[in-house]
N, C-alpha and C positions, 0 to 999 in steps of 0.2 A: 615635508611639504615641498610645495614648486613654486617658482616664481610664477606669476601670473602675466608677465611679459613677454618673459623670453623662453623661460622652462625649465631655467636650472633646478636642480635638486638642491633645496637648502637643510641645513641644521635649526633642528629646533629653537635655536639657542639665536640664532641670527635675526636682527633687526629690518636687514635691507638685502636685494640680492648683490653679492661680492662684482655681478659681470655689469649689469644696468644701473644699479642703485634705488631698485620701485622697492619702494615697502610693501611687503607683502599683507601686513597684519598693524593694523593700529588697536591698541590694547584701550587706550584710553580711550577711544570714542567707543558714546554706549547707543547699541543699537537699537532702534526707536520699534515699536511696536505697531507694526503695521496691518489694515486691514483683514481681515479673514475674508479669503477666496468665497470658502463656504459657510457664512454665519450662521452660529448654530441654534437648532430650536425654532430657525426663520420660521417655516412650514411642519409642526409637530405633528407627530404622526396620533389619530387619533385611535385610541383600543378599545375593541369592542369588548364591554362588560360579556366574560363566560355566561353569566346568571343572564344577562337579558338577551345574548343568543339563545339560550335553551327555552326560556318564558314564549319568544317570537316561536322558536320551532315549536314547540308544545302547542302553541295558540292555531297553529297552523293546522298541526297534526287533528286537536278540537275542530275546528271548523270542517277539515275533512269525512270526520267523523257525522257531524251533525247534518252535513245538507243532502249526502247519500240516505242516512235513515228519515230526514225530512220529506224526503219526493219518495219512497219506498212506502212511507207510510200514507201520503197525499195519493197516490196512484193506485197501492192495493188494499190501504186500511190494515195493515201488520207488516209485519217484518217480513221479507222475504228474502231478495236477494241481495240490501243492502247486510244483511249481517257477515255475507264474505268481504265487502268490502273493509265493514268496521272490523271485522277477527284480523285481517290482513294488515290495516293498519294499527293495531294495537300489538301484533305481531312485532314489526318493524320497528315501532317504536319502544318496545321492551330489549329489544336485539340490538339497535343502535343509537337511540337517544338515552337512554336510563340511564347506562354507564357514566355517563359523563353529569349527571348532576351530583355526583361526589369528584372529589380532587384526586384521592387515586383509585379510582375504581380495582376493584378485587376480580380478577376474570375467574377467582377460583368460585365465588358465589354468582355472577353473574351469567354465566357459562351454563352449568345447571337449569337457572331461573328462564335461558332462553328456550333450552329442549324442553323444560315443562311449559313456556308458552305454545311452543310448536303442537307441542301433545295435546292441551287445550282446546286450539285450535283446528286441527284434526278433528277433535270428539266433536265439536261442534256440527263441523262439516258430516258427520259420520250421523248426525242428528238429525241435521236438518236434513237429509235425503234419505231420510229410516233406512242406511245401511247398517250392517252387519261385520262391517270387516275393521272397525277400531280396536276391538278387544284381541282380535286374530294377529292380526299385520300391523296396525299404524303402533298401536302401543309398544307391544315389544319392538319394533325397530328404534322408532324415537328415542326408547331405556335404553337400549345397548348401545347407539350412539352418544345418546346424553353420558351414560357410564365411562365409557371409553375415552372420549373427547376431555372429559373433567377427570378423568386420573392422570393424560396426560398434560393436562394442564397445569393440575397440579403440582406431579414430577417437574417438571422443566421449572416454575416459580418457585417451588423450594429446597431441591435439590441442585445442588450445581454444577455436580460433575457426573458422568454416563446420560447424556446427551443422544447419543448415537444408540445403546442400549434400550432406553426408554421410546425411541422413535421407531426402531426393529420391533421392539417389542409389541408396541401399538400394531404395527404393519401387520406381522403375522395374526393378532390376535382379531385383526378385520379379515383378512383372509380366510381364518378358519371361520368367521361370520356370513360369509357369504352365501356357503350352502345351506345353509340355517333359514336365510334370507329367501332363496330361492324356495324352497321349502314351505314358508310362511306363504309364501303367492301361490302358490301351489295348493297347498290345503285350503286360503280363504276364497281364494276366485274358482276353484272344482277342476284345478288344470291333473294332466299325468303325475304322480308326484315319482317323480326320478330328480337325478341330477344333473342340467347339461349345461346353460350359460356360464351358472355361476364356477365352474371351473377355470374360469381364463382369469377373473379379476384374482382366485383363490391362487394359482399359480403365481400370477405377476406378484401382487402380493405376499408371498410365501418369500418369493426372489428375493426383494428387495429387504423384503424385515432379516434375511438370513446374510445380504450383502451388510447392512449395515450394522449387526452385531459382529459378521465377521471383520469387517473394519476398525470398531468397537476392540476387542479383541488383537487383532494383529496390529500392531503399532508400525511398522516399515510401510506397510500397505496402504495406511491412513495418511503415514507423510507424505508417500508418496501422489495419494489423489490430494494433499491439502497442495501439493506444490502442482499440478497439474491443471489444477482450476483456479489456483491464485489465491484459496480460501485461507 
């Protein structure tokens, strides 16, 4: 320690400083307990109940529901165009409010439970304007994306290593979806049925699922990009 005078450098052990004589340190006197700057708990912060944020949004979500099919039915006597409103909001509210009225939501079930809302909702749409193209195009697209999205969701929450693997893997396995996709527009709307857009997403696609298993695989090359981006 230093004298608080002058500045010498004292030993521990020393009572006063050897050049001025200040006592640095008084042992016996007890130090008094003095005001808090910040007294705490002054101003407590209030927390909002989870359950009565989700009750308000929910109530919300309800009321949106109800005043569109209220003026849809005052106006034309049935349901007409409020039913895209209500599919749309029931949509939304399955995809991002539901989860959360459990404490740890499972994205491995809820994930699923959204592409079958979507699909749902489609058939709806595909109803209400007597088309033809949900059995063709909206279902199988919605399945193979619901499929694919929920395997890799799955891999990544219970597997914990091949990360990179599993992400390649996805990529190519949408790549090779995409002429399939084209395809499906093709046959349901009466276009030429060839191959031509969906080759570019198929390509980049292809790239990327084959960069990241090669990555996956060569372990220099991965360190290499982990130190390159910081990751």
């Amino acid at each position: 320690m230093y004298c608080i005078n002058c500045g010498v450098k004292l030993e521990d052990t020393e009572k006063k400083c050897p050049l001025c004589g200040t006592v640095p340190f008084h042992p016996e006197i007890v130090r008094e307990e003095g005001e808090r700057l910040y007294p705490e708990n002054k101003y407590p912060r209030r927390e909002v109940s989870p359950k009565l944020a989700h009750i308000i949004i929910s109530t919300m979500y309800l009321i949106g529901l109800i005043i569109p099919l209220l003026c849809d039915l005052q106006i034309n006597s049935r349901v007409t165009w409020s039913g895209y409103v209500v599919g749309a909001l029931i949509l939304s509210y399955v995809v991002m409010i539901l989860p959360y009225w459990f404490k740890r939501p499972n994205p491995v079930i809820f994930v699923p439970c959204g592409f079958a809302a979507a699909g749902l909702y489609l058939w709806y749409i595909n109803y209400a304007v007597n088309g033809d193209w949900f059995l063709s195009f909206a279902f199988p697209v919605v399945g193979a994306a619901g499929v694919v999205v929920t395997a890799v969701v799955t891999l990544v929450k219970y597997v914990r290593r091949g990360k990179l693997y599993i992400f390649g893997g996805a990529s190519l396995l949408l790549g090779v979806l995409m002429p399939v996709l084209e395809l499906l527009v093709n046959i349901t709307f009466a276009r030429p049925r060839f191959v031509f857009w969906s080759l570019y997403p198929l390509t980049a696609l292809v790239l990327l699922g084959a960069m990241l298993i090669f990555l996956a695989i060569c372990r220099p090359a991965r360190e290499s990009m982990e130190r390159k981006f910081f990751i």
